[in-house]
N, C-alpha and C positions, 0 to 999 in steps of 0.2 A: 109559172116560173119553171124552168129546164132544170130537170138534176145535172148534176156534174156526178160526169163518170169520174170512176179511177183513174183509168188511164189519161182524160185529161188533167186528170189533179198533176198526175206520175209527169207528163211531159212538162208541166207547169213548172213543177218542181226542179227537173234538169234541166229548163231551159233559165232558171232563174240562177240554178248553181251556175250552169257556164258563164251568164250574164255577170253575174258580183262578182265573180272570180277573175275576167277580164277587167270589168272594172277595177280589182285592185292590179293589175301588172301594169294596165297604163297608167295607173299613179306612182307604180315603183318603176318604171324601165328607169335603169339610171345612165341616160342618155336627151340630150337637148334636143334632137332634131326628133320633130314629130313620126317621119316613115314606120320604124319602127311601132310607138305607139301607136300607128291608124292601123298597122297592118295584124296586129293583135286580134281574134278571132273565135270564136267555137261555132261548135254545131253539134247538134245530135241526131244518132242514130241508133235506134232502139233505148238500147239503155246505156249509151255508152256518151260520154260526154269527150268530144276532141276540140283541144284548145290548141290554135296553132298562131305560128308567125314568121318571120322570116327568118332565115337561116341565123343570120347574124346574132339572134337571140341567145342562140347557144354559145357565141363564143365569151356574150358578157356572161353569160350564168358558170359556164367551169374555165371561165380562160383561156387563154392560150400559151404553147410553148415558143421558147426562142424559135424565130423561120426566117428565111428569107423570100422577100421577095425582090420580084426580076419585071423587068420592063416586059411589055405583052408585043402592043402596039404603036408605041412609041420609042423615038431616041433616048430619052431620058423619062425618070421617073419625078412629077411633081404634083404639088398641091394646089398649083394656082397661083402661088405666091415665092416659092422657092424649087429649084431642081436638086435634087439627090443623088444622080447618077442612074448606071443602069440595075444598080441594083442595091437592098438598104438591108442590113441584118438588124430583123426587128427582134425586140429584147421578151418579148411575149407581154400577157396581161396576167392581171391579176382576176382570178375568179370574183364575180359581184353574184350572189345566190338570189335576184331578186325573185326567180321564179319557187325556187326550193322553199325563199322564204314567207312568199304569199301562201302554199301550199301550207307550210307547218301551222303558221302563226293564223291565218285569217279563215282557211277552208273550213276549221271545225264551227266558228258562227254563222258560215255562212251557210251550212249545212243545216245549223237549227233554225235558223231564219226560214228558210225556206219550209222546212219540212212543215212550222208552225204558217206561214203565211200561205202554203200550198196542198198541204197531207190531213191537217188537222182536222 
């Protein structure tokens, strides 16, 4: 039977934090269309655990301010279903902390989970 080194116990360990930790944002994105949730992701490198996704992530996590937007490519601006003109003053969003709040609330079991399932 093969020992197990440290250092694969150590990679087992961060590859399991980034793993449960993605697992919980795609159960909290609070959005219907999957893109976002497929595009949810980590990796590691040395010791360093990077969770990433599409840009858009950020705008549900702290919101957005009143902006306008402007037609790019088009005469008009629409959805498919209705036009708006050339341009629509949107009213901003309301921040959703699903990432802030996976972090506070789930990172620390997932953290003993691991260490117990990997370090121990």
């Amino acid at each position: 039977m093969a020992k197990m080194t440290f250092e694969s116990s150590w990679n087992g360990f961060l590859f399991g934090v980034g793993n449960d930790i993605v697992n919980e944002l795609v159960k909290t994105v609070p959005v219907d269309k999957g893109t976002l949730k497929a595009s949810i992701n980590h990796s590691t490198n040395g010791n360093i655990i990077t969770i990433s996704m599409l840009e858009y992530g950020m705008y549900l996590e702290f919101g957005t301010p009143p902006h306008i937007i402007r037609v790019k490519d088009k005469k008009v601006l629409s959805d498919g279903k209705s036009f708006f003109g050339k341009e629509v003053h949107h009213p901003g969003t309301r921040p959703n902390p699903f990432i802030r709040t996976a972090f506070e609330t789930k990172l620390p079991k997932i953290i003993e989970d691991n260490t117990t399932r990997h370090l121990k």
